[in-house]
C-alpha positions in Angstrom: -19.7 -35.1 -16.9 -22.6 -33.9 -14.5 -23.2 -30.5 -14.4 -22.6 -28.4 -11.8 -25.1 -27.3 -9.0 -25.0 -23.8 -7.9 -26.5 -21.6 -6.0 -26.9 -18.0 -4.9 -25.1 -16.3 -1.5 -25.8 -12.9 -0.2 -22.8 -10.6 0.4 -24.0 -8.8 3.5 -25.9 -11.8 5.7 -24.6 -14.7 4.1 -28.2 -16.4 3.2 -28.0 -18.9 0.5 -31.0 -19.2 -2.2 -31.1 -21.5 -5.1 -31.9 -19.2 -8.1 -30.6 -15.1 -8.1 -33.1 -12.4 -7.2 -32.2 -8.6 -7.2 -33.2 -8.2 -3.4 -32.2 -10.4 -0.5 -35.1 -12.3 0.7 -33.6 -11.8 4.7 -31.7 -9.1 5.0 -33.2 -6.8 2.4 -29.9 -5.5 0.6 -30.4 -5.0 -3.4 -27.3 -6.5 -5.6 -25.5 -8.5 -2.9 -26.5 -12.3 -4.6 -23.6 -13.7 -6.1 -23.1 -17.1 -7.7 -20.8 -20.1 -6.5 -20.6 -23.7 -6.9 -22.1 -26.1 -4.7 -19.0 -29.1 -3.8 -21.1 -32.5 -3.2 -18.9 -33.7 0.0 -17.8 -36.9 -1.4 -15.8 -35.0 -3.9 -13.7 -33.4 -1.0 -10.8 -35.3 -0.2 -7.4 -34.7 2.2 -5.6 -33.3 -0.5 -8.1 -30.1 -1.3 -8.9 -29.4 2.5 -5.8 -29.9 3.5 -2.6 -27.9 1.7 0.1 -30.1 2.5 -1.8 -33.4 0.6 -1.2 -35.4 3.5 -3.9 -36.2 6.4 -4.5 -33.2 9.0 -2.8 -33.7 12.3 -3.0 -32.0 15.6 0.2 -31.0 17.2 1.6 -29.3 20.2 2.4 -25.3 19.5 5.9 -25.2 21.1 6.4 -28.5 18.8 6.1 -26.9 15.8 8.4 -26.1 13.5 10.5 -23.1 13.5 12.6 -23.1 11.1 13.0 -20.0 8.7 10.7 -19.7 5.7 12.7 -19.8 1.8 13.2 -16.3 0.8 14.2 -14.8 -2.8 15.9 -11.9 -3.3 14.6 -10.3 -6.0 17.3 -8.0 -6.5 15.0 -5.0 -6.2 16.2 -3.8 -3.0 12.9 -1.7 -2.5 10.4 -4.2 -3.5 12.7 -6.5 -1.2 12.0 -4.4 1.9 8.1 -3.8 0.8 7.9 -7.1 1.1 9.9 -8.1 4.3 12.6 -9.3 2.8 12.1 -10.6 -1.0 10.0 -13.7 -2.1 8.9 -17.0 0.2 8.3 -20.0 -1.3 4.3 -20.7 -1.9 3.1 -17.6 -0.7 0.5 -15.1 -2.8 1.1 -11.3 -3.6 -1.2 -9.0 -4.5 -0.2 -5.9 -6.3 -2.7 -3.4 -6.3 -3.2 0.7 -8.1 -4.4 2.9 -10.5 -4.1 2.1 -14.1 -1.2 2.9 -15.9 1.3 3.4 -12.8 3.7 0.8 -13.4 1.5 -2.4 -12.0 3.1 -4.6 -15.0 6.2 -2.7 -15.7 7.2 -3.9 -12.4 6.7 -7.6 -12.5 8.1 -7.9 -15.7 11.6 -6.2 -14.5 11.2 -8.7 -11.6 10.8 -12.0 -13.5 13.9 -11.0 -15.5 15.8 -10.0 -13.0 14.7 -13.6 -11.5 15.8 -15.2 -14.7 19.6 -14.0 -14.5 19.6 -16.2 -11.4 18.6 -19.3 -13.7 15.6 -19.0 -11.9 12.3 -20.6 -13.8 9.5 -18.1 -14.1 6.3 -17.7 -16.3 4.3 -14.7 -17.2 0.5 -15.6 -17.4 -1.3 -12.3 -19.4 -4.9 -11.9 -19.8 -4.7 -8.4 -21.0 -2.2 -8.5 -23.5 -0.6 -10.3 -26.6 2.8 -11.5 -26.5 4.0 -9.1 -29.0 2.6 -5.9 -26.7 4.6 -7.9 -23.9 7.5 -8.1 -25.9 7.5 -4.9 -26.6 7.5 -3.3 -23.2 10.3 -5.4 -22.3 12.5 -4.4 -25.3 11.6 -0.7 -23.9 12.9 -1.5 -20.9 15.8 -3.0 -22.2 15.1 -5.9 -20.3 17.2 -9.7 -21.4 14.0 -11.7 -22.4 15.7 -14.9 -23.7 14.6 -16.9 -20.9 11.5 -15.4 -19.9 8.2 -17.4 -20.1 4.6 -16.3 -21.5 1.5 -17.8 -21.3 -1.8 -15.7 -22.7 -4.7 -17.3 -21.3 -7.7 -16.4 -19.4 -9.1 -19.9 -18.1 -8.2 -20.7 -14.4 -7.9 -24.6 -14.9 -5.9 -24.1 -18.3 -3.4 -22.2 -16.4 -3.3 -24.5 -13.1 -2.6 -27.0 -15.2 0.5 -25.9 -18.1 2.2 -24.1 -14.8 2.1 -27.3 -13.2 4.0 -29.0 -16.6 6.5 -26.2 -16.5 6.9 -26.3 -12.5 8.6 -22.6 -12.7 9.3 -20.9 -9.4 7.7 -17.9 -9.2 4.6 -16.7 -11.6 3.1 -13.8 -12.1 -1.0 -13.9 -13.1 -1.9 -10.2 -15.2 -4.5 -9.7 -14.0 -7.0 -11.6 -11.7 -10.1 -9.7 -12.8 -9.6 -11.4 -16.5 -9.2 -14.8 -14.7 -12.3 -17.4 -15.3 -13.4 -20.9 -14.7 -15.9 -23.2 -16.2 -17.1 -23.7 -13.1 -19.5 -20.6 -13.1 -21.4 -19.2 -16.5 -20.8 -15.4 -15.3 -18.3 -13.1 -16.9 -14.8 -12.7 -16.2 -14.3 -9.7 -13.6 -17.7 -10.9 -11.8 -17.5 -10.9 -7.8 -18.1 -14.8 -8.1 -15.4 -15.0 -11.0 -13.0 -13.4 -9.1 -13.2 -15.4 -5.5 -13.0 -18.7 -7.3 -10.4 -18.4 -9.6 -8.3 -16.4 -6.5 -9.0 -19.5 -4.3 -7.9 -22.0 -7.0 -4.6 -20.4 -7.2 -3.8 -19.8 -3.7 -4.6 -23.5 -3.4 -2.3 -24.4 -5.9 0.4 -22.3 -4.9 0.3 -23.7 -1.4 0.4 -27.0 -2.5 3.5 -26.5 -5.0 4.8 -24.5 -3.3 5.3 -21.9 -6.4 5.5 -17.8 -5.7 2.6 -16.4 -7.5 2.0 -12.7 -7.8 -1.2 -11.3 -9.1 -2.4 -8.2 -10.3 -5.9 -6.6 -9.3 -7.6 -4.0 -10.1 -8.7 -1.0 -8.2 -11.9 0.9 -7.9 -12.3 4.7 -8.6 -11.9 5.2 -4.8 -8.5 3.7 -4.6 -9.8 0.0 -2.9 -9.3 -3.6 -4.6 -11.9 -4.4 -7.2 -13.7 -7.2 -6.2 -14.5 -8.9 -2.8 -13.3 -8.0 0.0 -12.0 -11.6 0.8 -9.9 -11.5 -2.2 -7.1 -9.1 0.3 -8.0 -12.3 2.9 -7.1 -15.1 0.9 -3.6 -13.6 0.2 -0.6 -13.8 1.8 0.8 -10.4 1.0 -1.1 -7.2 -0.4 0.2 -4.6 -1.9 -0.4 -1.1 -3.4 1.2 1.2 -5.7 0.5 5.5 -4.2 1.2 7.9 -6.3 0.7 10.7 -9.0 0.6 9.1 -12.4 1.7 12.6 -13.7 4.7 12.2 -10.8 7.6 10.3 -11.2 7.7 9.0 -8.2 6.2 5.6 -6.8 5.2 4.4 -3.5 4.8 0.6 -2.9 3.0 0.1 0.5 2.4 -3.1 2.3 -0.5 -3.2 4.2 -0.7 -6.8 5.0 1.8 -9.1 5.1 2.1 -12.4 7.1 5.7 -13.1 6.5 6.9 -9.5 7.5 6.0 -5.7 8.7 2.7 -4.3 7.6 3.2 -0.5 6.4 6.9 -0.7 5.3 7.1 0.8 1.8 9.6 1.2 -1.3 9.9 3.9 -3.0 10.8 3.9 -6.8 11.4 6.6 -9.6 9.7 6.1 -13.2 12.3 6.3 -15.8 13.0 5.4 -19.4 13.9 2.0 -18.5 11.2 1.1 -15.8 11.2 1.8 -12.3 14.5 3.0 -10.5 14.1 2.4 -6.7 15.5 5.2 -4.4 18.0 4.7 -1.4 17.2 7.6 0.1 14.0 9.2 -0.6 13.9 11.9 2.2 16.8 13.4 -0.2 13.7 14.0 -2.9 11.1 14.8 -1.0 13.1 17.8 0.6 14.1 19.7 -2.7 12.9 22.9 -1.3 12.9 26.4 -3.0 16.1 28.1 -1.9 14.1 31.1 -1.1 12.5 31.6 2.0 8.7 31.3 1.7 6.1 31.3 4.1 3.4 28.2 4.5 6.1 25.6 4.2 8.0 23.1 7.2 9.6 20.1 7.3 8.8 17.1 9.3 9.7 13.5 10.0 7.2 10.7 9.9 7.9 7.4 10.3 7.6 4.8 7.1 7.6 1.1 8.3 11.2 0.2 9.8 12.5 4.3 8.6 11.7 7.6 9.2 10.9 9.9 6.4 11.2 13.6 6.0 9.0 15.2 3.9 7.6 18.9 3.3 4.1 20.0 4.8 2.8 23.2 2.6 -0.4 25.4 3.9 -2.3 28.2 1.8 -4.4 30.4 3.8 -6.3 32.6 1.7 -9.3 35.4 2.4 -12.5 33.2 1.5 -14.9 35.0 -0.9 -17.7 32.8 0.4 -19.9 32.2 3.1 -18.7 28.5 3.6 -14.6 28.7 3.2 -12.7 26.0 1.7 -11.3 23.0 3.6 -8.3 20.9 1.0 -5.9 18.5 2.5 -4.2 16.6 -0.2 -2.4 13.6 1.5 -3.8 14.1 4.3 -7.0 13.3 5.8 -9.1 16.5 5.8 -11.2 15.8 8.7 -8.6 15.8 10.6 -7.4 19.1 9.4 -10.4 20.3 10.6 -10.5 19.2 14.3 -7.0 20.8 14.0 -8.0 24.4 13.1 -11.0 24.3 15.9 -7.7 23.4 18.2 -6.0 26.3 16.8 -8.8 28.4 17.5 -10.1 27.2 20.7 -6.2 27.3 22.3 -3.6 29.5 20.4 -6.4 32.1 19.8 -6.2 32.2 16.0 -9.5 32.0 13.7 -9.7 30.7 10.2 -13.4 30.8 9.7 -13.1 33.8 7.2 -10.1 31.7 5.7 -9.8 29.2 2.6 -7.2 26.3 4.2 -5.1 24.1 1.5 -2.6 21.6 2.9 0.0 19.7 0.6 2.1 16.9 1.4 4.9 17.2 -1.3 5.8 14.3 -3.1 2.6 12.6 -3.5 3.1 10.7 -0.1 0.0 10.4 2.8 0.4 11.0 5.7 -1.4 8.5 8.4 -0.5 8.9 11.4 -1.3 11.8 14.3 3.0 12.7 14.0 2.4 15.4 11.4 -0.5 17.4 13.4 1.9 19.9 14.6 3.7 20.8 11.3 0.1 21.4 10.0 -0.6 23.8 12.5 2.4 25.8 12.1 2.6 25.6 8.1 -0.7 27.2 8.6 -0.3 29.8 10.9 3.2 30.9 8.4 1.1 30.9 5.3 -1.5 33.1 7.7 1.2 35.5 8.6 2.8 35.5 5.7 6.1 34.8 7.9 8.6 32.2 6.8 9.8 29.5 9.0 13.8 28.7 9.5 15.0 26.3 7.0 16.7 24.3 9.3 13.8 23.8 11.8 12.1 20.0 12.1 8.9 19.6 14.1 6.6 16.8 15.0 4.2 15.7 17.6 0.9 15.2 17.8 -1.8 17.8 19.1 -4.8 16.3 21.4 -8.5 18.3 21.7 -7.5 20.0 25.1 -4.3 21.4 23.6 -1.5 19.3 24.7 1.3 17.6 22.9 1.7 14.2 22.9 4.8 12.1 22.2 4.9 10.0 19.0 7.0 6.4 18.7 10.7 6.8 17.9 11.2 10.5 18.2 15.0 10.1 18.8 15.7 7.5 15.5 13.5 11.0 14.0 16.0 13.0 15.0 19.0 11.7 14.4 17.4 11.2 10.9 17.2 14.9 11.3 20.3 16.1 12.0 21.6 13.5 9.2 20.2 16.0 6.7 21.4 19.2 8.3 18.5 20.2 10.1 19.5 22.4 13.4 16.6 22.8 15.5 13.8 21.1 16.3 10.6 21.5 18.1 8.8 18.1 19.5 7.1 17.0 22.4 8.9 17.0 25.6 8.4 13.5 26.2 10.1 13.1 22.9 13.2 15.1 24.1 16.3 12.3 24.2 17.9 11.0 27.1 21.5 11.7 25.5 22.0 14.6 23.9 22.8 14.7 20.2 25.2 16.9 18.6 24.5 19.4 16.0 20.9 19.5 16.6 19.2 21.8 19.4 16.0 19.8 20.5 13.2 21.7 22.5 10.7 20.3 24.2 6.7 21.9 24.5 4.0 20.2 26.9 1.0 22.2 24.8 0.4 24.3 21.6 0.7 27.2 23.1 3.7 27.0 24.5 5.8 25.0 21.0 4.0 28.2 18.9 5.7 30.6 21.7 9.3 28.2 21.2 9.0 30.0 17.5 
């Protein structure tokens, strides 16, 4: 067999050099030369460039064809909406978090749960023996009679028994072990890791088999690996959450068979992960004490709104440059929101260490939740409670104003589903009918929604 050519391709310009070097000869980044194999063209045929193995055709748009893409349900109703509905047929997942949050533990309640349908599946670990496998699931108390297990490493090995036992979906743990012949650098190597990735996404398109992987992240929270690995995919997905929490949070942030940002939420038990119907329920397990620092707000999750509990600490700093903490939140923002605060309600924090919580372990990422920090901070500041049953949203601009935020009515009917009995929003967030059980004002700047308290 002749040995394969290779060669050497920057990851920041995109130069190609025939032999590695620690700096890029054009663009001058250090550590960006990673290796890949050269494909002579006459090895290229229809069937690699071309998914469907048959000769590429051009054709019309409004000719194409429209009918629904094959969906399984994995019984997971959670994962289901995370994923815009369950399974399609030959697309790629990627499952994404921190170690130990319930990456594996997941996928292996999935595969059984696909096996009760008769459903052919096989469970490809690089990480672990069979008898660690085995013994998770019999933790679980999961039915593993007909549940498949491959422990292999090799790329081409795998290809090839999946494509002898034909099973519907797959599940590869993880892609960072993953290797092929092909290149002479480690498993987990940025080369490695593209390669292997776009072997299986070629062979799932052409099989049209489900495969999910697994992929490590970095100790910033991002995929390990390149950053073409999350392009190649259909689907990516990551696990949030507290690993000393209970509570998971499956987010989608790409998807091209569904929403982008819908999430599940799911509850670590003894037997694996629970999912939860109604997760604004848990997030809202307030004291039953009045206490000051502490309102409730709805943001919007995907295709649901979500309540959730905003917390501020506002302490006398001891030091010349106070604190500034926003967990689940991001704290620049928190921030511009205190010069706001300053600059148009009148009220100084400079002499003042800020902490802001989002209970539950859940982020908030969109400009909804502003005005619930602003007034969880000036309650902790006064040391005066808010009313239990008030709701607020909206989101505060740099000259003071409020400005309405998508779907404020779903919000508060949402709301008022939960006994809530007042609410402060935007007034172009103020519904056109009025709803029952809930008094709704409105507030065109900050000044005027802190005066509504």
């Amino acid at each position: 067999m002749a040995k394969q050519k290779k060669q050497y391709q920057c990851q920041s310009c995109g130069a190609i050099s025939p032999k590695w070097a620690g700096q890029c000869g054009d663009c001058g980044e250090w550590n960006t030369l990673t290796e890949s194999v050269i494909t002579p063209v006459a090895a290229t045929n229809d069937r690699i460039g071309n998914y469907s193995g048959s000769a590429p055709t051009i054709c019309n748009l409004d000719q194409a064809d429209l009918t629904e893409e094959v969906r399984y349900t994995t019984h997971i109703d959670e994962l289901d909406r995370a994923m815009g509905g369950g399974l399609v047929t030959g697309s790629v997942i990627l499952i994404g978090g921190d170690p130990g949050i319930g990456k594996s533990t997941l996928l292996l309640q999935l595969l059984a749960s696909l096996t009760k349908d008769s459903m052919k599946t096989l469970y490809v670990s690089g990480e672990e023996s069979p008898r660690q496998v085995a013994l998770r699931g019999k933790r679980l108390g999961l039915d593993l009679t007909d549940l498949r297990l491959l422990t292999e490493t090799n790329v081409e090995r795998i290809l090839k028994t999946a494509q002898k036992e034909s099973p519907k979906v797959m599940v590869v743990d993880s892609i960072q072990t993953i290797h092929t012949d092909q290149l002479t650098s480690a498993p987990g190597n940025v080369a490695q890791v593209r390669e292997s990735a776009a072997k299986i996404v070629r062979f799932a398109k052409q099989t049209g088999i489900t495969i999910l992987l697994v992929g490590h992240v970095t100790k910033d929270g991002a995929l390990a690996g390149p950053r073409v690995l999350e392009h190649m995919v259909d689907t990516v997905l990551y696990f949030e959450g507290d690993s000393g929490s209970r509570f998971r949070l499956i987010r989608a942030i790409k998807n091209r068979f569904g929403a982008v940002n819908e999430i599940g939420v799911f509850a670590m038990t003894d037997t694996g992960l629970k999912g939860v119907n109604n997760p604004s329920a848990i997030f809202l397990s307030r004291s039953e004490e009045d206490a000051s620092g502490s309102v409730v707000m709805v943001t919007r999750e995907g295709t649901r709104p979500l309540m959730i509990e905003v917390q501020a600490l506002v302490d006398e700093s001891k030091f010349p440059n106070p604190k500034r903490v926003a967990v689940g939140m991001d704290q620049n923002r928190l921030g511009m929101l205190l010069a706001i605060l300053h600059r148009h309600a009148g009220i100084a924090t400079f002499d003042q260490d800020v902490f802001i919580n989002i209970v539950g372990g859940v982020r908030i990422t969109e400009t909804g939740g502003d005005l619930a920090v602003i007034m969880a901070i000036l309650s902790s500041l006064r040391s005066r409670p808010l009313p239990t049953d008030l709701i607020v949203f909206g989101e505060v601009g740099l000259t003071g104003e409020l400005r309405p935020v998508q779907n404020g009515q779903e919000r508060l009917k949402e709301a008022k589903k939960h006994g809530f009995k007042r609410a402060i929003v935007p007034q172009a967030n103020l519904p056109k009918q009025t709803i029952k059980g809930i008094s709704i004002e409105g507030a065109t700047t900050l000044e005027a929604a802190l005066q509504l308290l």
